[in-house]
C-alpha positions as CSV (number, residue, x, y, z in Angstrom):
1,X,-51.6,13.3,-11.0
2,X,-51.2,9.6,-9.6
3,X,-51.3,8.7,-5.6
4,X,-48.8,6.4,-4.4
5,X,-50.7,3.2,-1.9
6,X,-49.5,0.7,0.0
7,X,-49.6,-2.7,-0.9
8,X,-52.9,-3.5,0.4
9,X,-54.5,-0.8,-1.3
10,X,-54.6,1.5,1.3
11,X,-53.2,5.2,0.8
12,X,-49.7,5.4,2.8
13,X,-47.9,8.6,2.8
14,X,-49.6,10.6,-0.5
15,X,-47.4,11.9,-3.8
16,X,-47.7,13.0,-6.7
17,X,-45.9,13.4,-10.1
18,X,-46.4,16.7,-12.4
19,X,-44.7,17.1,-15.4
20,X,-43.7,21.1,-15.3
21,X,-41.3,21.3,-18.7
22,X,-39.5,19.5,-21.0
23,X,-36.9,16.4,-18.8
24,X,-38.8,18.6,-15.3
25,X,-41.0,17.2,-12.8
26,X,-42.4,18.7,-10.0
27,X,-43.0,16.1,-7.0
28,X,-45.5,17.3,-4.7
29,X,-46.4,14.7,-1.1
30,X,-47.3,14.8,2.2
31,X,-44.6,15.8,4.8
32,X,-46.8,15.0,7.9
33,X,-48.7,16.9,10.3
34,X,-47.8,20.0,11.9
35,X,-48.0,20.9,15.4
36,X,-51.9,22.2,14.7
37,X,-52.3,19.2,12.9
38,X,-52.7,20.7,9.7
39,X,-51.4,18.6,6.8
40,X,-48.6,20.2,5.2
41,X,-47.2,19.3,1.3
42,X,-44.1,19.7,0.2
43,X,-43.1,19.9,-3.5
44,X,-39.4,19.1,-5.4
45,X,-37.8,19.8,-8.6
46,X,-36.4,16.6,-10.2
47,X,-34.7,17.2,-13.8
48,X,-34.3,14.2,-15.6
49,X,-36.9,11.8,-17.0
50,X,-39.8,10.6,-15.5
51,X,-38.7,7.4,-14.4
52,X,-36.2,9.8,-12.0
53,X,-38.8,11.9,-10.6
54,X,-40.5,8.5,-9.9
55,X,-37.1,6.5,-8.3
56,X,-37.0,10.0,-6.3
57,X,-40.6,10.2,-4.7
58,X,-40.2,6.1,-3.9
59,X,-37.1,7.3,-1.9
60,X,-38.8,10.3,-0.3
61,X,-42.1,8.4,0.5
62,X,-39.8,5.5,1.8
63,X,-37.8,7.8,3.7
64,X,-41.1,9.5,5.4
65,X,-42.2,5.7,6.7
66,X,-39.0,4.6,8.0
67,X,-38.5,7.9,9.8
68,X,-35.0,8.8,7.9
69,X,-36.9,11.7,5.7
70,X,-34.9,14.7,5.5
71,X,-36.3,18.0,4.5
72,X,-35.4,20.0,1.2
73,X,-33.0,22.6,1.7
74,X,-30.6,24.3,-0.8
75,X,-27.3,23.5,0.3
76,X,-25.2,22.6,-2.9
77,X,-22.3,20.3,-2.9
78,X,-19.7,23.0,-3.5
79,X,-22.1,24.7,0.7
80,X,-21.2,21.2,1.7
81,X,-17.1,20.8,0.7
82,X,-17.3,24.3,2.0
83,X,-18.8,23.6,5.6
84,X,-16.2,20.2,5.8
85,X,-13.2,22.0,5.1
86,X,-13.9,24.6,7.3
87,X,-15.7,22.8,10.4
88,X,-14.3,19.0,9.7
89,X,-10.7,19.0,7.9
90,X,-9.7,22.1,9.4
91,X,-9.8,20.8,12.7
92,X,-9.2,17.0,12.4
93,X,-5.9,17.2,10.0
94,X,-2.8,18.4,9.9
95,X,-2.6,21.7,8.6
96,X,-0.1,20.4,5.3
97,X,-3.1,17.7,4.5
98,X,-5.7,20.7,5.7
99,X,-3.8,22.5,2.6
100,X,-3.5,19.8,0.2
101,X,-7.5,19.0,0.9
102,X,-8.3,22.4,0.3
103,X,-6.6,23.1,-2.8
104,X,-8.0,20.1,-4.4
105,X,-11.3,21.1,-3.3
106,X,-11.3,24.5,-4.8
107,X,-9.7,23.2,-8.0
108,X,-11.0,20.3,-8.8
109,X,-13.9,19.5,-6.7
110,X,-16.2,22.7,-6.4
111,X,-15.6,23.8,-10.3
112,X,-17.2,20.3,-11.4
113,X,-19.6,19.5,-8.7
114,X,-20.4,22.3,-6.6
115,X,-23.8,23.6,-8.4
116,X,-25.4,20.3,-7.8
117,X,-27.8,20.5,-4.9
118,X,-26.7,18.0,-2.8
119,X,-29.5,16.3,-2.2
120,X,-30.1,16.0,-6.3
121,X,-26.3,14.4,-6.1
122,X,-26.4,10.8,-7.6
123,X,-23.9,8.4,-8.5
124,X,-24.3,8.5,-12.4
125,X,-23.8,12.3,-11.9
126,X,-20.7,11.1,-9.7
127,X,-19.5,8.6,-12.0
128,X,-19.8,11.3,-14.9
129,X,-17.3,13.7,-13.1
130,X,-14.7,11.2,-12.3
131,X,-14.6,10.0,-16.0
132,X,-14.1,13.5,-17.2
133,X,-11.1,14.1,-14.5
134,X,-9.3,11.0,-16.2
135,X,-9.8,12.5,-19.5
136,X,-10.0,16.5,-19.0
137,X,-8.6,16.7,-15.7
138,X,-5.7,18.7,-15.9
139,X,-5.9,22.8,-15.6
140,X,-2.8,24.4,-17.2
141,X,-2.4,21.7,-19.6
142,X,-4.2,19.4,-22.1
143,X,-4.9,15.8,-21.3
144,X,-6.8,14.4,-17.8
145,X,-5.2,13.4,-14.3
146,X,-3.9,10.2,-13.4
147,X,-6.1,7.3,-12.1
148,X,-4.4,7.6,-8.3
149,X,-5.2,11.6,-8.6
150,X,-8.8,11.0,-9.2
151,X,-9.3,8.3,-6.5
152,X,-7.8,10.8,-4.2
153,X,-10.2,13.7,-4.9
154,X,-13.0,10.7,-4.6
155,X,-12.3,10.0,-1.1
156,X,-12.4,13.6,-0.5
157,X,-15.7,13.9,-1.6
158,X,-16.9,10.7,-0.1
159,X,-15.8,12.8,3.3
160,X,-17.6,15.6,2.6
161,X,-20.8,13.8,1.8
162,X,-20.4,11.5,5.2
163,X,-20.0,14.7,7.0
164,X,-22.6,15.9,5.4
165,X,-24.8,12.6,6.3
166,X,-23.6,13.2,10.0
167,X,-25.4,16.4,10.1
168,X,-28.3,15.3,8.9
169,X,-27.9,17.2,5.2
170,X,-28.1,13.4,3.1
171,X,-30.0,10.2,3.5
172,X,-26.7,8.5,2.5
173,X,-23.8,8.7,0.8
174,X,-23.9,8.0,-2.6
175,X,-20.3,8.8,-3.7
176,X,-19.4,4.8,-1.9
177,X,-21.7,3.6,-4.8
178,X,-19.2,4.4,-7.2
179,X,-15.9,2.7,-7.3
180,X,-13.1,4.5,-7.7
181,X,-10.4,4.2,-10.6
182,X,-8.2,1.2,-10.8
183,X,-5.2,2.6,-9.7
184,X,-1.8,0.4,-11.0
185,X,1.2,0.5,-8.7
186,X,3.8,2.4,-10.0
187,X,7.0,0.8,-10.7
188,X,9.5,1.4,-8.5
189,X,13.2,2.4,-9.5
190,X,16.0,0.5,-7.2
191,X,19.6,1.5,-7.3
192,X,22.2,-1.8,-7.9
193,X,25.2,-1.7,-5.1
194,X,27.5,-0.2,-8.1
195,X,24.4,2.8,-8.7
196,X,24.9,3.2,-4.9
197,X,28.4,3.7,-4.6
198,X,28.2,5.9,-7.0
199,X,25.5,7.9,-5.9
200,X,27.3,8.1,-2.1
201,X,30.3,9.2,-3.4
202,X,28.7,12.2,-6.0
203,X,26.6,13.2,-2.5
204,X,29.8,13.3,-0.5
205,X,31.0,16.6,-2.6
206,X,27.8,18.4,-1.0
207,X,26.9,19.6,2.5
208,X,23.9,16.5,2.0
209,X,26.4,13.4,2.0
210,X,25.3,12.7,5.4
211,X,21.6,12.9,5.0
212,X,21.7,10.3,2.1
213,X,23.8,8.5,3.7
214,X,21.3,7.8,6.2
215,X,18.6,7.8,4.1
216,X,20.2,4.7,2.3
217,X,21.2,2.8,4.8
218,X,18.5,3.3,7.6
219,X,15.1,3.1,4.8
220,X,13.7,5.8,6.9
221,X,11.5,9.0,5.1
222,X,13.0,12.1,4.2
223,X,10.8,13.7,7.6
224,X,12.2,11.1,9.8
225,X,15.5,11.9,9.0
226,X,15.3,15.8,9.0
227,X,13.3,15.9,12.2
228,X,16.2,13.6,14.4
229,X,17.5,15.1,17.3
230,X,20.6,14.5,18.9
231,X,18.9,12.8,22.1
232,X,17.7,10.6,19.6
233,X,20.7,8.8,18.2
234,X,23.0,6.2,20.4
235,X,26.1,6.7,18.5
236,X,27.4,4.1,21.5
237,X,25.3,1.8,20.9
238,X,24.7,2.3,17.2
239,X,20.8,2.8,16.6
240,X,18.4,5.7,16.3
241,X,15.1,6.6,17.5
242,X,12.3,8.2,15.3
243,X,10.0,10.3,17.5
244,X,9.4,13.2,15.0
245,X,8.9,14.2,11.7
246,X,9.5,17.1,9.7
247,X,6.9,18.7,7.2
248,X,6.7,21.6,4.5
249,X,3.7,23.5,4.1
250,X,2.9,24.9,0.5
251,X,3.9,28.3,1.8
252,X,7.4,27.2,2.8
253,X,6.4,27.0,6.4
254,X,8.1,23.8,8.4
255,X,6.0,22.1,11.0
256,X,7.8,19.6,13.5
257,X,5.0,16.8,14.6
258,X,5.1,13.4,15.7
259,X,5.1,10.6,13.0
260,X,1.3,9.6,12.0
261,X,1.2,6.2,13.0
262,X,2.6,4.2,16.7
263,X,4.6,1.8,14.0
264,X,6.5,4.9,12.6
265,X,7.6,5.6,16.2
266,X,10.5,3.0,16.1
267,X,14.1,2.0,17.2
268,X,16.5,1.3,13.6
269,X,20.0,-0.2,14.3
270,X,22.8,1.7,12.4
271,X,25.4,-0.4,10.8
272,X,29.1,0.1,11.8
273,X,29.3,2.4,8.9
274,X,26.7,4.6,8.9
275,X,27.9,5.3,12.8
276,X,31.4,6.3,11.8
277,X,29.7,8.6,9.6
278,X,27.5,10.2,12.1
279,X,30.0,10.4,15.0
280,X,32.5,12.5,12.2
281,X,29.5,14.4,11.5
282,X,28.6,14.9,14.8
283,X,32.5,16.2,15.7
284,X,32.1,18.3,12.6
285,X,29.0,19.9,13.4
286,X,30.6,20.4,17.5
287,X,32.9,22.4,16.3
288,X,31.0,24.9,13.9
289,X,28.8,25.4,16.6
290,X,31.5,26.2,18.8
291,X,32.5,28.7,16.7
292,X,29.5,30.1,17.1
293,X,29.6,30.6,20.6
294,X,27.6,27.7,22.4
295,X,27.7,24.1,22.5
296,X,25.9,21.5,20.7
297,X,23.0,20.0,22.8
298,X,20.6,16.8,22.6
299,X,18.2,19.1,21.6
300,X,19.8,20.3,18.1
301,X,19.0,19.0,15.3
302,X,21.1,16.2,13.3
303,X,20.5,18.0,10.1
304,X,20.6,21.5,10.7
305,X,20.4,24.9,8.6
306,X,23.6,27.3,10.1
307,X,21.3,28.8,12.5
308,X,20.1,25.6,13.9
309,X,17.0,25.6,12.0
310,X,15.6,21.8,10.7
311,X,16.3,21.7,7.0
312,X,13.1,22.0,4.6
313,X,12.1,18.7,2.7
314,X,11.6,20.5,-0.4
315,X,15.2,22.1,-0.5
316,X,16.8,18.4,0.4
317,X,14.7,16.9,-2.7
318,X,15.9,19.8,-5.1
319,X,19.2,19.1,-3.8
320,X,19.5,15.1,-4.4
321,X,17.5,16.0,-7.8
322,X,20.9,17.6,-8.5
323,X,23.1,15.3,-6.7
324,X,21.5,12.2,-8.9
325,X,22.1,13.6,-12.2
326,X,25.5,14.5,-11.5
327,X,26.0,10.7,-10.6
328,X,24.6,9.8,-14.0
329,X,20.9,8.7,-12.0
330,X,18.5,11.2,-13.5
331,X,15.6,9.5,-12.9
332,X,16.1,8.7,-9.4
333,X,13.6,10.1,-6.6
334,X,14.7,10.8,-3.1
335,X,12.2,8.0,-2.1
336,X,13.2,5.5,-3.9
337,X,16.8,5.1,-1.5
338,X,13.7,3.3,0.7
339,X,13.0,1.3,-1.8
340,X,16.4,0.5,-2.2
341,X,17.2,0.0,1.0
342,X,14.5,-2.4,1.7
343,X,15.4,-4.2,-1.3
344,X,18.9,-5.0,-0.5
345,X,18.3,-5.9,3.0
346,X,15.5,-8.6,1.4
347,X,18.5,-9.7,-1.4
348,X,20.4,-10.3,2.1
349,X,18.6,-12.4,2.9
350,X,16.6,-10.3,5.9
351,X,13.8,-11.6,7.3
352,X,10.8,-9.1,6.0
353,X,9.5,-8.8,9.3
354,X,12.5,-6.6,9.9
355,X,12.6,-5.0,7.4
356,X,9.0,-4.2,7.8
357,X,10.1,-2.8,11.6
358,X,12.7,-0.9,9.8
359,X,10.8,0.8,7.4
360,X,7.9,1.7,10.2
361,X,5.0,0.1,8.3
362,X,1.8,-1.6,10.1
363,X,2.3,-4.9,8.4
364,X,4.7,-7.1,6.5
365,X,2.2,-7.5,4.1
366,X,2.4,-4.3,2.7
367,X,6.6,-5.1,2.6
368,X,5.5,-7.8,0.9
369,X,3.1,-6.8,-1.4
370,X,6.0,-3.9,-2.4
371,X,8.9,-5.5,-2.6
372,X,7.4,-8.7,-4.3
373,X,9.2,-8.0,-7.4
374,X,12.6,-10.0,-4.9
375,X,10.6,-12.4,-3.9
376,X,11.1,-14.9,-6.7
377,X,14.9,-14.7,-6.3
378,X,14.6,-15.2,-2.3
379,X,12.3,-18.5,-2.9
380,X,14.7,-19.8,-5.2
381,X,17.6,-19.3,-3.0
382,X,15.0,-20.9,-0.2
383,X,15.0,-23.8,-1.7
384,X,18.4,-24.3,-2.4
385,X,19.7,-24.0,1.0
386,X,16.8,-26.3,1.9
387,X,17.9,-28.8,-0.7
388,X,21.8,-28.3,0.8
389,X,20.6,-28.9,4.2
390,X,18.8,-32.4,3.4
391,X,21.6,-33.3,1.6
392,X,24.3,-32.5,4.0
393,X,24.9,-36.0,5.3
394,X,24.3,-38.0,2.5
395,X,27.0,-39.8,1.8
């Protein structure tokens, strides 16, 4: 056994090191004084070398000066994801990112990390479980998840942990310590004018020409869209207002909320077109309803099932999956007419600050940063005009 002493020789706080088996130390120091002012000990498991049992009693010791010491207790990670989801996610998130958090949790998270004690949770043991998600990730299939996957269920832990740190559980977090995966943007597919035409006119066969209509030439998300309201679109004066959203829960349910962020609650002008379109649809959709024995109101929704009900996200992307490959586009994504439209309005010569507005984001950097793949072309024809301008009077 070996004490630990201060610096000037004096004993601090007292512990010890015993080796108990092969790669297990027991740690054994002085937690204080009770309230008879009897000394009490305290001893710990470490499994690992001896050089960990030793970084571990220099953290408790430390801990015990500074006054951040927290005691032992058996609470694993997979008690700690647990308590989060149940008493943190649960009631801070929606309940569609409450789901997603939770299934990830269960899958992923618990099954590789939740028999570690939590306070025995260290980055290298971190580190070691996001390596094998990149290589061994997957469940049903061979092969491991991809790099933006595993940062996801990273920050999900990191979460857990700083609840965890909040209710006094760990001294710190030490899932921050490890840097998540280099995640590489994905490239974006963007449709060509002819593409577009082509796409409009296969979608005009269906009951969903409208919707991707809109969706092409507004750049707004598939929620945005499905969640308008008549009182929300000025057919008179030719813009729209987003104020909702429409989600999809995994069991089919759809939730109607307001859009995440104060930028996503916006006004987007409609072009000429796009309002013929509406107001036809709008004169369509008075009459079926008509026939159905009441009037359309502000309240109804744009895009509506027969019985008035908001169409589900998931049915309108099964739907366009279809529409694409019958227009010869079969790997197109319903997301990528926003990337499209943003991209055309930029090759327009649009200043990206609107476009930015359009699309709802927080900054123009992030149009940017995007859409930089236009840029070259844009500063090219920048300078042109620039060079036309200087040289307009020369004679």
């Amino acid at each position: 056994m070996a004490g630990v002493r201060s610096s000037q020789g004096r004993p601090a706080v007292k512990g010890y090191i015993r080796q108990k088996g092969k790669n297990r130390y027991e740690i054994i120091y002085d937690e204080g004084k009770d309230l008879d002012r009897k000394r009490r000990q305290r001893s710990v498991t470490v499994h690992g070398t001896k050089r960990d049992a030793e970084r571990r009693l220099r953290e408790i010791l430390h801990s015990l000066e500074v006054s951040t010491y927290i005691k032992p207790h058996n609470m694993t990670v997979g008690d700690v994801l647990t308590m989060w989801l149940e008493n943190d996610a649960m009631v801070n998130t929606s309940r569609r990112s409450y789901q997603v958090y939770r299934s990830r949790t269960r899958q992923h998270l618990i099954p590789g990390l939740g028999n570690i004690p939590v306070l025995q949770l260290t980055p290298q043991r971190v580190q070691t479980y996001l390596t094998n998600e990149l290589m061994h990730g997957r469940k049903k299939t061979k092969g491991g998840l991809s790099a933006q996957s595993v940062a996801f269920g990273r920050g999900l832990l990191s979460k857990a942990i700083n609840y965890a740190m909040k209710m006094g559980l760990v001294p710190r977090n030490v899932v921050k310590l490890v840097d998540p995966p280099r995640v590489e943007r994905p490239t974006i597919k963007v449709l060509d004018v002819e593409d577009a035409r082509r796409l409009l006119k296969e979608a005009a066969k269906t009951a969903y020409g409208v919707i991707v209509y809109t969706l092409l030439y507004t750049g707004l998300r598939l929620g945005e869209v499905l969640g308008l309201r008549w009182r929300n679109v000025d057919l008179l004066m030719a813009e729209l207002q987003v104020e909702q959203t429409v989600y999809q829960l995994n069991d089919g349910t759809i939730e109607i909320k307001e859009p995440k962020t104060p930028h996503s609650r916006r006004r987007v002008s409609l072009s000429p077109d796009l309002a013929l379109q509406l107001r036809d649809h709008r004169l369509e959709q008075e009459t079926w309803y008509k026939k159905c024995g009441r009037p359309l109101t502000k309240d109804d929704f744009v895009f509506a099932q027969p019985g008035g009900r908001p169409i589900g996200p998931n049915s309108m992307t099964g739907a366009f999956k279809r529409i694409a490959a019958r227009a010869g586009l079969p790997d197109m994504r319903l997301h990528d007419l926003r990337h499209t439209h943003a991209t055309l309005m930029l090759k327009a010569g649009i200043h990206p600050k609107v476009v930015s507005e359009r699309l709802g984001r927080a900054s123009v950097n992030i149009t940017l940063d995007i859409y930089s793949h236009v840029l070259p072309g844009l500063q090219e024809r920048a300078a042109e005009q620039f060079d036309a301008v200087m040289n307009v009077n020369v004679g």
